[in-house]
N, C-alpha and C positions, 0 to 999 in steps of 0.2 A: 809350562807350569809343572811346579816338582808334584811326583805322587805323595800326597801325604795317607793314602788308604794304609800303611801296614803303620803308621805312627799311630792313627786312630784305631788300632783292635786293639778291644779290651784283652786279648790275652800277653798284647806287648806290654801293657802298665802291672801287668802284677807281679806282686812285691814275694821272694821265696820265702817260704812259711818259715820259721822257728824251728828246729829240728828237736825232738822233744825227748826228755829223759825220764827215766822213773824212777826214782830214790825209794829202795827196799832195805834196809839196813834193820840186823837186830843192836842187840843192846851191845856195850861194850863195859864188858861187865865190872863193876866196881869203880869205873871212871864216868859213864857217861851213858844215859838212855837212849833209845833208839830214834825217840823223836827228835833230841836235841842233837844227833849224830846225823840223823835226816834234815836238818836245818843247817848245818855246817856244810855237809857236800851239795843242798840248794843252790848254797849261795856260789859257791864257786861254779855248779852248773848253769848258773842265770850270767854270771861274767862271762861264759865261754861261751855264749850266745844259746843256751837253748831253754826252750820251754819246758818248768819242770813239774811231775805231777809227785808231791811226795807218800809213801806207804811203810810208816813206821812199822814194823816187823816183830811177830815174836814166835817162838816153836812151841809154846804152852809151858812153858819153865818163867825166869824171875822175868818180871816185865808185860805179862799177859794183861793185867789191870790196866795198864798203862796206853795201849793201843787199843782199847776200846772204849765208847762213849758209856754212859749211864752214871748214876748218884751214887758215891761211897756210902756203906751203910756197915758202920762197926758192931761186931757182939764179941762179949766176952766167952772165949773159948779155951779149950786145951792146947800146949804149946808141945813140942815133940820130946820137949823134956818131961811134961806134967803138969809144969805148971800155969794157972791161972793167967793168959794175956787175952790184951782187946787185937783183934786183928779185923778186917774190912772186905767185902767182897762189893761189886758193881751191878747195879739193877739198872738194866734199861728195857721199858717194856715192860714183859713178861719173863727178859731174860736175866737171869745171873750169872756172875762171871766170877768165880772162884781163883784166884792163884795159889794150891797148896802151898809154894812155898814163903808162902807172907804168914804162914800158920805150922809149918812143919818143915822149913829149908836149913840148908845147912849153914848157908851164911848168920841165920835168926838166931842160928844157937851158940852161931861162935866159932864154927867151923870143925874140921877133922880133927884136932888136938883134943877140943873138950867133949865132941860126942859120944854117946854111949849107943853104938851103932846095936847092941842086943835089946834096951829098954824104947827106943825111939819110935814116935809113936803116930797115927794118922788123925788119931780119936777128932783132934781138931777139925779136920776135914771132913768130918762128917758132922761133927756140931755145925760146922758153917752151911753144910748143904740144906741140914733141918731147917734152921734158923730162916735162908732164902724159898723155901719152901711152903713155912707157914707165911711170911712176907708175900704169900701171893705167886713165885715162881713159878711162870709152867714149864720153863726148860731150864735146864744148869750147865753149864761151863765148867769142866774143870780142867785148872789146864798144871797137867803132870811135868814139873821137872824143877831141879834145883833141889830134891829132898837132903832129909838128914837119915829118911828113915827107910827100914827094908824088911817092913810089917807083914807085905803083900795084902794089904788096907786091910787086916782086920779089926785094928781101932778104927775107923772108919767105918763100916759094916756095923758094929759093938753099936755105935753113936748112935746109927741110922733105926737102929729095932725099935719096932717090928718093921722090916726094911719093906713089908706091904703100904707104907706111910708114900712109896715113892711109886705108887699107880697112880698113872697118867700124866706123871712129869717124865719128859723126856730128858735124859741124863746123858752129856756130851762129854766126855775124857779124851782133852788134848794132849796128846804124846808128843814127847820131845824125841822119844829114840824110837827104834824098832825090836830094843831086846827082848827076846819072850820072859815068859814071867818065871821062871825057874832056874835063867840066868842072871836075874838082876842081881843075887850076890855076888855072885865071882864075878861079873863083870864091873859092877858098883859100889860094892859096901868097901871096899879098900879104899874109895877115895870119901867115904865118909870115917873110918877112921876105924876099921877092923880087920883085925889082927888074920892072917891066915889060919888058924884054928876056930875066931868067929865066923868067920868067911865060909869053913866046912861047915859049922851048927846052923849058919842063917840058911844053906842049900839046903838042909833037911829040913827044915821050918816050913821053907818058901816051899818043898816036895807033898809034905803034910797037909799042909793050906789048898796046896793043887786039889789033891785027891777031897779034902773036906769039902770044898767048894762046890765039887761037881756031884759030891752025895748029897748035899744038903738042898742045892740051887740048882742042880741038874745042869750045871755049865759047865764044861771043858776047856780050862783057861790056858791049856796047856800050849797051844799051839794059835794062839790070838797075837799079831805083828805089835807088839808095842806095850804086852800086857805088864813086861817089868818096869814099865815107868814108873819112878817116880817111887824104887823100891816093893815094886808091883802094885802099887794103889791103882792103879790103869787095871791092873787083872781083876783084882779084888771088885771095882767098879762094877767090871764087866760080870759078873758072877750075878751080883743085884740088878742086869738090866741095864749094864753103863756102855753105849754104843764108842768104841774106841775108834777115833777119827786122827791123822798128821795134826798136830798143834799148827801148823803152821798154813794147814787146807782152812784149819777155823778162821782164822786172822784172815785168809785171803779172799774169802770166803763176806767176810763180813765189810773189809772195806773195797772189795771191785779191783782188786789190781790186776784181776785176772782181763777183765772187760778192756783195760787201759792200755792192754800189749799192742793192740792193732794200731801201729801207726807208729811206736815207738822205734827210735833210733838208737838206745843205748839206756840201758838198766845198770846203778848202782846198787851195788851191795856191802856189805861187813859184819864183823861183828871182834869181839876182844882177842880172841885165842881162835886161830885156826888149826886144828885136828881131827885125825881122822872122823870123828863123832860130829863135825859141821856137815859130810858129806852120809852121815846116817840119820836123817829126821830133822837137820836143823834147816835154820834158814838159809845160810850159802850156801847148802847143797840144793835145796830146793829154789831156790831162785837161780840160779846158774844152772840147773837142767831146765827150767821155763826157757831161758835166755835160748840158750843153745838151740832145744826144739822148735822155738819159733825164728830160729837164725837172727837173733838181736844182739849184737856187741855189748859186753857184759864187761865190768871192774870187780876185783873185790878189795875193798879196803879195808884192812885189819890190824888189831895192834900187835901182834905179834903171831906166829907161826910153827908147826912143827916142822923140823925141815926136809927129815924123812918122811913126810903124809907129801908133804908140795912134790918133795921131788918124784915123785912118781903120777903126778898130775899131770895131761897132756895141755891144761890150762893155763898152768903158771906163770905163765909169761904175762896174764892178766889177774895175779893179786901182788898185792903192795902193803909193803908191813909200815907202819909207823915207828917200830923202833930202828929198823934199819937206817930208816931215811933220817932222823931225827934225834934217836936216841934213848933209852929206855925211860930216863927220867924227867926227859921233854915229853916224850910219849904219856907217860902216868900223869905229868904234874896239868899240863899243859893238850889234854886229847883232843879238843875239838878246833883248837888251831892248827894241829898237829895232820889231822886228819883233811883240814883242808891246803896244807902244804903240799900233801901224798897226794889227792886226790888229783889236784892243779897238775904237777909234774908226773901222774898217770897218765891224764887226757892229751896231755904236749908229749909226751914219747910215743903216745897210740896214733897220735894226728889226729886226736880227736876234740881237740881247741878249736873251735870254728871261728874266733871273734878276729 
C-alpha cells in the first residue's frame, strides 16, 4: 500500500502567502495627488502578484488635507497677498488639520513671478488656527511647507492675540525641512521670488524676530530643527507653545505604516521632483531610510530628478524617473499611466515581478 501520510499534513497543502507591498508615495506635484499616485502603482503591484497595503504620504507641505480623514470646514481669511479668501481646514474629532499653504502657498498666489516675497504674510494661518479652535479644537495640525512667505509667523502670532487664547490646545507644526529658522531666507525666499538684496533685508528681519521672540515668549527659536519652515512659521509656532514635529512622523503617525513594515517585502515610494531637499525632511528620504533600516527592498518613482543629488546616491540604481522612460510631455500630460509604465519595468529589472 502506497504511504499517503506526507500527502495528508496539512503543512503539504498550503498555498505561499502573497508577498505583500506598501505604497508610500507623496504628491507629484502639479500633476497628480499622492492618493491617486498610490492607486496607480497598486494596480500594477496587485498584477505582479502582491498584496498591497496603500499609505498615501505627505511631509506637511501641499497635500497634507488630503491624507487625512475629518469634515472640510471653510472660513474666510487672510490670503499671503492681503487679501480676503475662503480657504478650509479638516476636523476629525477633536483634531484639526491646517495646511498653511491652501491659505499662504506660493502656488495660491501665483507663483515666484508675481510674489512679493517682503509683504507676504502668515496672518491667514493664524485666522484658521483661531477659527478651529473656537470650533471646539483641542489639538491643531499645522503642516509647514509650500509657503509664499518668510514672515517667521509673525502674521500669524498678530492673528492669534492674545496668544493666551491657545492654553490647553496642543499645537502640532508639521515641518517639511530641517532648516533653522534664521536660514530660511537664504535658503528659501529665492525660490519665492526675492531678489539677493531682499534675501539680505529678510535675514535681518528673520534675526530681529529671533531675538523678539525669545524676549517676549522666553523661546529660543534659534536652534529648533525645522523652525524655518514654511518661511519660519514653524519657529514663529514654536515661540507661542507650537511643538515642532517631521511632517511626515505626523502622516505616519496617524495612518499606521509604521506598524505595517513587519512582514513587508518591498515599499514603494515617489514624488514629482527628486532633489537634494527629498532627502532633508521629505517623504523619499524618510521612507527609504525606514526601508533600509528595516532591510526591506525599496523603489522610488519620480517624475523627474536632479542628476547631480542621484549621482551621488549609493541608492540609485533604485529610482526611476518618468521623463526618462517616457518622456517629459507623456510624463506631465499623461502621469499616472506614466508612472505605472516605470513602475511595471522597475519591478521586471529588479526581479521583482513575481506573477
Amino acid at each position: 500500500m502506497a504511504d499517503i501520510s506526507h500527502a495528508c499534513d496539512p503543512s503539504a497543502l498550503r498555498v505561499t502567502p502573497l508577498k505583500r507591498a506598501l505604497v508610500a508615495p507623496d504628491k507629484f506635484r502639479g500633476t497628480a495627488s499622492a492618493s491617486d499616485v498610490a492607486q496607480s502603482m497598486s494596480a500594477v503591484l496587485v498584477s505582479a502578484g502582491y498584496q498591497v497595503e496603500i499609505f498615501p504620504m505627505s511631509d506637511g507641505g501641499e497635500g497634507l488635507l488630503e491624507v487625512f480623514d475629518g469634515s472640510l470646514r471653510s472660513v474666510l481669511v487672510t490670503s499671503a497677498t492681503g487679501k480676503r479668501i475662503s480657504a478650509s481646514y479638516k476636523m476629525h474629532n477633536n483634531t484639526a488639520i491646517i495646511e498653511m499653504a491652501t491659505v499662504a502657498g506660493l502656488t495660491l498666489v501665483g507663483g515666484a513671478s508675481i510674489n512679493d516675497p517682503m509683504t507676504a504674510t502668515t496672518r491667514g494661518v493664524g485666522e484658521l488656527i483661531k477659527a478651529a479652535i473656537f470650533a471646539g479644537a483641542k489639538r491643531v495640525i499645522v503642516g509647514c511647507g509650500g509657503s509664499a512667505t518668510t514672515d517667521g509667523g509673525l502674521g500669524a502670532i498678530e492673528a492669534l492675540e492674545p496668544v493666551v487664547r491657545l492654553k490647553g490646545t496642543e499645537l502640532v507644526v508639521a515641518c517639511d525641512v530641517e532648516t533653522l529658522f534664521c536660514d530660511a531666507a537664504r535658503d528659501f525666499a529665492p525660490q519665492k521670488g526675492a531678489t539677493p538684496a531682499q534675501v539680505a533685508l529678510l535675514s535681518l528681519r528673520m534675526e530681529a524676530l529671533e531675538r523678539q521672540y525669545k524676549s517676549r515668549f522666553g523661546v529660543d527659536v534659534s536652534s529648533l530643527k525645522g523652525g524655518g519652515a514654511a518661511g519660519g512659521l514653524a519657529g514663529g509656532l514654536a515661540a507661542i507653545g507650537g511643538r515642532l514635529v517631521a511632517g511626515f512622523e505626523v502622516v505616519a503617525e496617524a495612518n499606521g505604516i509604521y506598524e505595517a513594515l513587519e512582514g513587508a517585502s518591498l515599499i514603494v515610494t515617489g514624488e514629482g521632483y527628486l532633489d537634494a531637499q527629498s532627502y532633508r525632511g521629505k517623504v523619499v528620504g524618510h521612507v527609504t531610510s525606514i526601508a533600509s533600516d528595516h532591510s526591506i527592498p525599496f523603489l522610488v518613482i519620480v517624475g523627474d530628478y536632479d542628476q547631480e543629488v542621484l549621482a551621488h546616491r549609493k541608492d540609485r540604481s533604485r529610482v526611476f524617473s518618468l521623463v526618462a522612460q517616457v518622456g517629459e510631455k507623456v510624463a506631465l500630460d499623461s502621469t499616472l499611466e506614466s508612472v505605472k509604465v516605470v513602475l511595471k519595468s522597475a519591478l521586471i529589472s529588479n526581479g521583482l515581478w513575481s506573477v
